[in-house]
VMD Tcl script that draws the C-alpha trace (Angstrom):
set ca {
  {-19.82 9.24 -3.01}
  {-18.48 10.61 -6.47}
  {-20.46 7.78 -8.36}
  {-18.77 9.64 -11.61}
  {-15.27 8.89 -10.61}
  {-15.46 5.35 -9.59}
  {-16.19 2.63 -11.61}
  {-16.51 -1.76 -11.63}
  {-14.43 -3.74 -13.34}
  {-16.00 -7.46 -13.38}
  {-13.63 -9.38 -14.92}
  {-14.35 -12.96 -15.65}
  {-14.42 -15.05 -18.67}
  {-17.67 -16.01 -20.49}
  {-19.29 -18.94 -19.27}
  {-18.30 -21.47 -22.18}
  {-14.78 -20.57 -21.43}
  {-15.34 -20.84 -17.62}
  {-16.77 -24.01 -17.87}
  {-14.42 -25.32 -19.72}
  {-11.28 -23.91 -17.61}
  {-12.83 -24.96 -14.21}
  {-14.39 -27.45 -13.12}
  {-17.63 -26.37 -11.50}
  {-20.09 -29.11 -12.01}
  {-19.69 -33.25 -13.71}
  {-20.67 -33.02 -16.97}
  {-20.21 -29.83 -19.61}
  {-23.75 -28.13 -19.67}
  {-23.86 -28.38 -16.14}
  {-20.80 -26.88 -15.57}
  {-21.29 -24.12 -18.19}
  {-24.94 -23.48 -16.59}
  {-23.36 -22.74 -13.26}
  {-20.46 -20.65 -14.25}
  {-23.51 -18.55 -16.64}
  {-25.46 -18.43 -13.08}
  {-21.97 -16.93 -11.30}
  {-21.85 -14.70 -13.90}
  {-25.31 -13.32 -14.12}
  {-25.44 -13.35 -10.35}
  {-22.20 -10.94 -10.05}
  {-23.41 -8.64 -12.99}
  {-26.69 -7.92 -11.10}
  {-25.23 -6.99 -7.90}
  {-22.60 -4.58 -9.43}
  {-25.13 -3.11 -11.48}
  {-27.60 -2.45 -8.23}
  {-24.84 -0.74 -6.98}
  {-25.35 1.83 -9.84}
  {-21.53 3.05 -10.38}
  {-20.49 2.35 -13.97}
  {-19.64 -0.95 -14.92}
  {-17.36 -2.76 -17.38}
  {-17.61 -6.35 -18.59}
  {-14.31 -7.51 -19.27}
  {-14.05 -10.81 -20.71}
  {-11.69 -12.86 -23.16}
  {-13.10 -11.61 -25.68}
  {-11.59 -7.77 -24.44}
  {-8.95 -8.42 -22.65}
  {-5.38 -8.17 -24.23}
  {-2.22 -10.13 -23.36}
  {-0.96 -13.46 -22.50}
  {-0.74 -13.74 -19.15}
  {-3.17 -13.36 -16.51}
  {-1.66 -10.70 -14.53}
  {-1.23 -8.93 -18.04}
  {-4.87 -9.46 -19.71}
  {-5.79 -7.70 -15.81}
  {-3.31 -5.07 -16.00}
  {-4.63 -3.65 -19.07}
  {-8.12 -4.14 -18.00}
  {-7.18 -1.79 -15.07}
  {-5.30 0.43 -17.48}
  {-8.48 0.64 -20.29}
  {-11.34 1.81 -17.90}
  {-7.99 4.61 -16.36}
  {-7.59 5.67 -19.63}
  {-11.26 6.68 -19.92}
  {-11.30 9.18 -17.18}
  {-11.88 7.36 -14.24}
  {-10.05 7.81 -11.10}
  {-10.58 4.83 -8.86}
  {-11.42 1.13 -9.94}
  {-13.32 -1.34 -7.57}
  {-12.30 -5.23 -9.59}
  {-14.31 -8.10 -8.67}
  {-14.64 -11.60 -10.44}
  {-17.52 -14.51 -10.65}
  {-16.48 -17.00 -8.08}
  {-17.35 -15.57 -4.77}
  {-21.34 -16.09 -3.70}
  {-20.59 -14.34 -0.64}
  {-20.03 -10.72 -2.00}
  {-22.75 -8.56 -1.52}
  {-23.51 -4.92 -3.53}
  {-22.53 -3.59 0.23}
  {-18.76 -5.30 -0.10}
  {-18.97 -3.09 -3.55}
  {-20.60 0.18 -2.28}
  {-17.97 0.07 1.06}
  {-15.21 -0.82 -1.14}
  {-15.95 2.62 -3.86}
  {-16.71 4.69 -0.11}
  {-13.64 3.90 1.12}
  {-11.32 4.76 -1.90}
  {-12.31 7.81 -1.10}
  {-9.79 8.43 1.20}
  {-8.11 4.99 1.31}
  {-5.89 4.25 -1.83}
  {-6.77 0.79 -1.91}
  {-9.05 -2.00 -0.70}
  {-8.73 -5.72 -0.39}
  {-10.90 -8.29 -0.13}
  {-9.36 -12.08 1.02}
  {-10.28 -15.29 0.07}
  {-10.00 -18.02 2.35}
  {-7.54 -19.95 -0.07}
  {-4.99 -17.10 -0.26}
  {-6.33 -15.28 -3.27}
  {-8.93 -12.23 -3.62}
  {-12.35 -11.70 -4.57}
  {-12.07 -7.89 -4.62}
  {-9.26 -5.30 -5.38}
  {-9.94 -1.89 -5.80}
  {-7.50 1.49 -6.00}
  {-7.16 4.80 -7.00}
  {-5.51 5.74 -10.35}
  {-2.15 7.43 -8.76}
  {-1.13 4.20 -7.41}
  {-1.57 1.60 -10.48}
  {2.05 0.42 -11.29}
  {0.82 -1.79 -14.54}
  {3.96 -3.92 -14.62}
  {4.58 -4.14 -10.60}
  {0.87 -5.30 -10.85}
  {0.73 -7.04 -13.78}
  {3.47 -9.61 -12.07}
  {1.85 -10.60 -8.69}
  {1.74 -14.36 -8.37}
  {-2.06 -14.02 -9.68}
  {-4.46 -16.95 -9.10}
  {-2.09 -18.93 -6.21}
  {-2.15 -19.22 -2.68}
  {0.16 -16.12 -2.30}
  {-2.09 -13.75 -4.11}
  {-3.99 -11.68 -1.39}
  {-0.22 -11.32 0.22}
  {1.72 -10.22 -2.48}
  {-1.33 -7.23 -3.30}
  {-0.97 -6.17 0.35}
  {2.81 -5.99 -0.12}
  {2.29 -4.10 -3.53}
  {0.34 -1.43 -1.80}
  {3.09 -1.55 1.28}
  {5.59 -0.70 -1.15}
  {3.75 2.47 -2.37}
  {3.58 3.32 1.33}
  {-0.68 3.81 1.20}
  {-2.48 2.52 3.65}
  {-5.27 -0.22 2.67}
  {-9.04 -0.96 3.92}
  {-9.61 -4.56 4.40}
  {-13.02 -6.06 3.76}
  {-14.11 -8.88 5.29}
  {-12.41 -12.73 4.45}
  {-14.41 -14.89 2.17}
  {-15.05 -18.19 0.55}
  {-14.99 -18.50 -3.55}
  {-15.41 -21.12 -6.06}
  {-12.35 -22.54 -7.62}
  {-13.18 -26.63 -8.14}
  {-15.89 -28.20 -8.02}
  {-15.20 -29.82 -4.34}
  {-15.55 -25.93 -2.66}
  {-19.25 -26.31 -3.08}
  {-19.37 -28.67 -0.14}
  {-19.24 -25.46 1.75}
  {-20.86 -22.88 -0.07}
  {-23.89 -24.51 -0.75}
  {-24.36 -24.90 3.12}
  {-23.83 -20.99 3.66}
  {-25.74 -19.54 0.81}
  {-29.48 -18.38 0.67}
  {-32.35 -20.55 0.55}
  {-33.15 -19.22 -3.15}
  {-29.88 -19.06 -4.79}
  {-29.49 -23.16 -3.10}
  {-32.69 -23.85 -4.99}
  {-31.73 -22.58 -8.63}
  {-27.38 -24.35 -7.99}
  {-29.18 -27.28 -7.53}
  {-31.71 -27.49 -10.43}
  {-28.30 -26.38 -12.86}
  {-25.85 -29.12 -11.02}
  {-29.27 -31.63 -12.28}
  {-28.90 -30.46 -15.96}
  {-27.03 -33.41 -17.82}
  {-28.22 -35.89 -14.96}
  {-24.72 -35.36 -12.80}
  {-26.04 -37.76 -9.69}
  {-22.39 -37.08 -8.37}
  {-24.10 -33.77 -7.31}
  {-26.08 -34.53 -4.58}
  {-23.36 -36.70 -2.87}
  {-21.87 -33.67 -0.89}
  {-24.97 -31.28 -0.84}
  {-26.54 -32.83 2.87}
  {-28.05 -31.80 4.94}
  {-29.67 -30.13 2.62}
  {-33.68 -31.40 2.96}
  {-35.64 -33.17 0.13}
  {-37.57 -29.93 -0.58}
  {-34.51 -28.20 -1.99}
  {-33.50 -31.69 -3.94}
  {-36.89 -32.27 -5.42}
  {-37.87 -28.52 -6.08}
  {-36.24 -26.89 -9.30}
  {-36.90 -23.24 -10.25}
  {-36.76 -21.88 -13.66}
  {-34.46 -19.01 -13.65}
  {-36.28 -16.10 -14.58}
  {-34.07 -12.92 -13.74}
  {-34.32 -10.91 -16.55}
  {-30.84 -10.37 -19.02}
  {-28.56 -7.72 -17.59}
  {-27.62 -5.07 -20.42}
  {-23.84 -3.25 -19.53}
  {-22.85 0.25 -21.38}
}
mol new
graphics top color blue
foreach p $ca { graphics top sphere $p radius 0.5 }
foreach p [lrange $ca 0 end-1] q [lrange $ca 1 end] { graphics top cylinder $p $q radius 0.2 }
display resetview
């Protein structure tokens, strides 16, 4: 793999601004504490994956619109020499630094790679420089149902095939917990919980069973050390 030529793009909004857009816990500092966790936890893995990386929040991006602030993302980390962008956001536990590493291997010799949610939209979009078409792109029905369909008919139209990664649950509201908290690791369980207890949110534990007493009762401090992106 060309590590040189490929690069992340994690684009997300900080986690006061997450919080406050979408509701991931009851109360404020809960919710801000878990969208900080999604957030750390996303920058680690891309950064294990040791390809370049690029923090794009609100405080970078440029336009109005959604599909506009992400265009230009796309177009910024083009414009510095790199030939193939692998995009991935903050909401989906699930994606592994493998999803990332397959995704880069493929584009390779695939133009593009998708990764599906299970709610229509994607949790991972990556393609090579000769096929970004900013304002084609920058107009997908972003963030609805229709999302993952409307990429794979963007990259239809450019006649380029696409590799598919596997389909996989995010985090929109806080209801989708009810199932990601049942699928996730035993340590990453442990530290959601202890930051759904910050600001005594007892509405918490109302969906988390079967989950046992041990991970109700047992809070660890997180302690992964700050991540630090060129």
């Amino acid at each position: 793999m060309n590590k040189n030529n490929t690069a992340i793009l994690l684009f997300s909004r900080t986690a006061t601004i997450e919080a406050r857009e979408k509701p991931l816990a009851e109360g404020k500092q809960a919710s801000e504490s878990v969208a900080g966790f999604l957030i750390q936890h996303v920058k680690r893995l891309a950064v294990q994956t040791q390809l370049p990386v690029f923090f794009i929040s609100e405080k970078e991006q440029r336009g109005i619109s959604f599909g506009e602030r992400f265009a230009n993302a796309f177009e910024d980390i083009f414009q510095k020499g790199f030939e193939r962008v692998v995009a991935i956001g903050n909401d989906c536990l699930f994606l592994t630094k493998q999803d990332i590493l397959s995704a880069a291997k493929a584009l390779e010799t695939t133009p593009s790679v998708l990764g599906a949610t299970e709610d229509g939209g994607a949790y991972l979009i990556g393609f090579q420089k000769n096929r970004f078409q900013k304002q084609t792109f920058e107009n997908i029905a972003w963030q609805s149902e229709n999302t993952f369909l409307e990429l794979v008919d963007f990259f239809k139209s450019q006649d380029c095939s696409t590799y598919f990664l596997s389909k996989k649950s995010d985090i929109d509201i806080y209801a989708d917990w009810h199932k990601t908290l049942q699928k996730v690791g035993f340590y990453i369980k442990k530290q959601l919980i202890r930051l759904f207890d910050i600001g005594f949110a007892p509405q918490a534990y109302c969906f988390l069973t079967p989950i046992n007493a041990l991970f109700l009762n047992t809070f660890l401090a997180l302690r992964a050390p700050p991540v630090f992106l060129k």
